[in-house]
N, C-alpha and C positions, 0 to 999 in steps of 0.2 A: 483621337482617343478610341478605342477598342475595349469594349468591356466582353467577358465571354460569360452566357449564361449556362452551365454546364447544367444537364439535361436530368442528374440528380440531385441537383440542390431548389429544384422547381418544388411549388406546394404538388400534393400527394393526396388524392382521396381514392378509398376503394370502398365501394356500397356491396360486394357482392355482385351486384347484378354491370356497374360502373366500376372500372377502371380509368382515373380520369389525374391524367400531370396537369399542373398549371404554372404557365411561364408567369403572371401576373397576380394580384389578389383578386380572389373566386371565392364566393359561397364562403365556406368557415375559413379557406385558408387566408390569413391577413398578412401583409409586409409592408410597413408604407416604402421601403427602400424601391419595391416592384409593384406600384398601382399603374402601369401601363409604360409607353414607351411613344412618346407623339400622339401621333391620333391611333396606335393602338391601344386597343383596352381590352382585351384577352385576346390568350393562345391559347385553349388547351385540346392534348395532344387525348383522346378520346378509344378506350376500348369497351365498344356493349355487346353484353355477353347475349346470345343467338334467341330469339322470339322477345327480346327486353328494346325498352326506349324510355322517352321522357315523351312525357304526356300534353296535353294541349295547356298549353302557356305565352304568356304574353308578351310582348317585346313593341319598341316604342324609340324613332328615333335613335335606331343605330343600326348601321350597315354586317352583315351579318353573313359570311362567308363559312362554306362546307368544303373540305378536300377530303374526299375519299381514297383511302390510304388499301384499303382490304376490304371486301365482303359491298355490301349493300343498303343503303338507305333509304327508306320508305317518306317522304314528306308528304303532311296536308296542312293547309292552313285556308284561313277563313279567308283568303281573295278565291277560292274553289279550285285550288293546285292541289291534285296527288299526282304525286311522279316519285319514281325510283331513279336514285342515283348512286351507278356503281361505280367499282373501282375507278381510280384515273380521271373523274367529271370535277369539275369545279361548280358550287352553286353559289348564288348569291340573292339575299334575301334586304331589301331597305326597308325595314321598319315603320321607316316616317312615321305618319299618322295613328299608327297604331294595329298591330297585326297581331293575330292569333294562331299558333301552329304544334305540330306533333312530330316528331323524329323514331323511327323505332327501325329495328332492324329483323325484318322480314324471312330471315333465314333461322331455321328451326335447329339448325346445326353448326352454321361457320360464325365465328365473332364477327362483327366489325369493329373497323381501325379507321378512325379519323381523324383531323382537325376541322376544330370549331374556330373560327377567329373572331373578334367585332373589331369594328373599326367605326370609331366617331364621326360621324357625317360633318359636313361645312354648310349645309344646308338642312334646317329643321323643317318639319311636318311635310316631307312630300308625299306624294301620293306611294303606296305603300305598292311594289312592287316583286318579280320573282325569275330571276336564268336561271338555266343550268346549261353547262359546254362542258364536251371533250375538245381536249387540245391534243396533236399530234405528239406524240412523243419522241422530238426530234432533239438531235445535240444542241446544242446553242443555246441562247437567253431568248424568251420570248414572254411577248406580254400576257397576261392573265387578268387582272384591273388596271382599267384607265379611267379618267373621268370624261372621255373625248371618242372611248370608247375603239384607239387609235390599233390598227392590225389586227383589227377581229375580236379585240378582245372584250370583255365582259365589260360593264358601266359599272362604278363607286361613285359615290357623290361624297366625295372629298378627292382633295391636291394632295394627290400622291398615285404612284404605280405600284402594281404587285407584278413583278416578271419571274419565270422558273428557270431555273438555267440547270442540264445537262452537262456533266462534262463525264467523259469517255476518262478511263484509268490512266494516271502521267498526262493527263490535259492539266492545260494552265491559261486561266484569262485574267484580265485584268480588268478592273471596276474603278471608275473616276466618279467623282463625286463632287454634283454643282456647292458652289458655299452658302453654309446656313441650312445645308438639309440634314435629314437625320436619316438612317441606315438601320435596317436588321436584315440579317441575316439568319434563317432560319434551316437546319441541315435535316432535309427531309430523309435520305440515307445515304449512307457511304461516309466516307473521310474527306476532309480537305485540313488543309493547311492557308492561314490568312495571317501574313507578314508572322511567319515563324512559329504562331498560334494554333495546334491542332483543336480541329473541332469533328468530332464523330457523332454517331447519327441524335437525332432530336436537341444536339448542342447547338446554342444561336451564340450571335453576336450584334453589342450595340453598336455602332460605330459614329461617329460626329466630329468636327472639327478635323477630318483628314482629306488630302487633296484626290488619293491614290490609294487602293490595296493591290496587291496580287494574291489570287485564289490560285491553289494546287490541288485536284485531285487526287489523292494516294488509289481509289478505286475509283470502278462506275458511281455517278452521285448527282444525285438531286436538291439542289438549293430553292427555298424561296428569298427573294428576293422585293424586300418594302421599302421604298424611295420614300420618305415622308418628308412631310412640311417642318419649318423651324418647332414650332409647339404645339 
């Protein structure tokens, strides 16, 4: 099965200061048909408008992933982390026990563009933790979350991988799929095509109970890629 979540039928909020899609139910926006997808439990796809953020708030027991898309990110939170994270880093924040932090965007002039993700942990209260990586931006599929922390890539504490795959314009790979997992696909930009299916930039796709897809780039293009557990 192949569901495609097409990129405007996501919940919608704009604060002014927030420009904020949600693949998932967020804050006012509610759907029971989309409260998550496995062990994820939000996307949203994030633009803060230049000197704006969200303020020190709390989080507790969930894995908490940053991709910066454009511009720059400023984090501090109460383990004594401030670091900036620009374009192209991946950050990753475990909650566990209970952490307190602030997000804002340090740039007096350019927006920032990012995603938020959370991801359910398989393990409760761990010691509350904080990465951040750049990853080379090279063609191919490469990891970005593992729980084994397998090819450099960053630690989630849950069974599942997050890999990003490149593919070059008229590229075409294929993706198997162990049985009993669950799939998204999330099109960071560009075009592809998945068994016949176009999906263009911030469109995902569920995918479950298939042995095989073929992905086709129509342009240069960026996927993420969530291998998830059965539930």
């Amino acid at each position: 099965m192949i569901y495609i979540r097409k990129a405007q039928e996501r919940g919608h909020a704009h604060h002014g200061w927030l420009d904020s899609w949600h693949t998932f139910s967020f804050a006012e926006y509610y759907d029971p048909n989309f409260m998550g997808f496995s062990a994820l439990r939000v996307i949203n796809e994030d633009t803060i408008a230049p000197g704006k953020g969200f303020g020190t708030h709390p989080h507790q027991n969930m894995e908490i992933l940053t991709y910066v898309l454009s511009g720059v990110v400023e984090h501090q939170d109460s383990m004594g982390n401030k670091e900036q994270i620009p374009a192209g880093e991946f950050q990753i924040m475990s909650a566990g026990t209970g952490v307190r932090h602030s997000e804002y965007n340090p740039d007096n002039q350019q927006a920032l563009h990012l995603y938020q993700i959370w991801i359910m942990p398989n393990e409760q209260n761990v010691t509350p933790r904080y990465e951040q990586r750049k990853f080379a931006d090279q063609p191919g599929r490469h990891y970005i979350l593992t729980p084994d922390e397998r090819e450099g890539s960053l630690k989630v504490y849950q069974d599942m991988t997050l890999s990003r795959w490149i593919f070059a314009a008229g590229e075409e790979g294929k993706l198997s799929f162990t049985a009993n997992r669950k799939v998204w696909i999330q099109v960071v930009k560009g075009n592809v095509v998945i068994n016949d299916q176009i999906l263009e930039t911030s469109d995902a796709a569920a995918i479950w109970d298939e042995q095989d897809i073929i992905i086709t780039a129509e342009q240069q293009t960026e996927i993420l890629i969530f291998d998830l557990p059965p539930v």
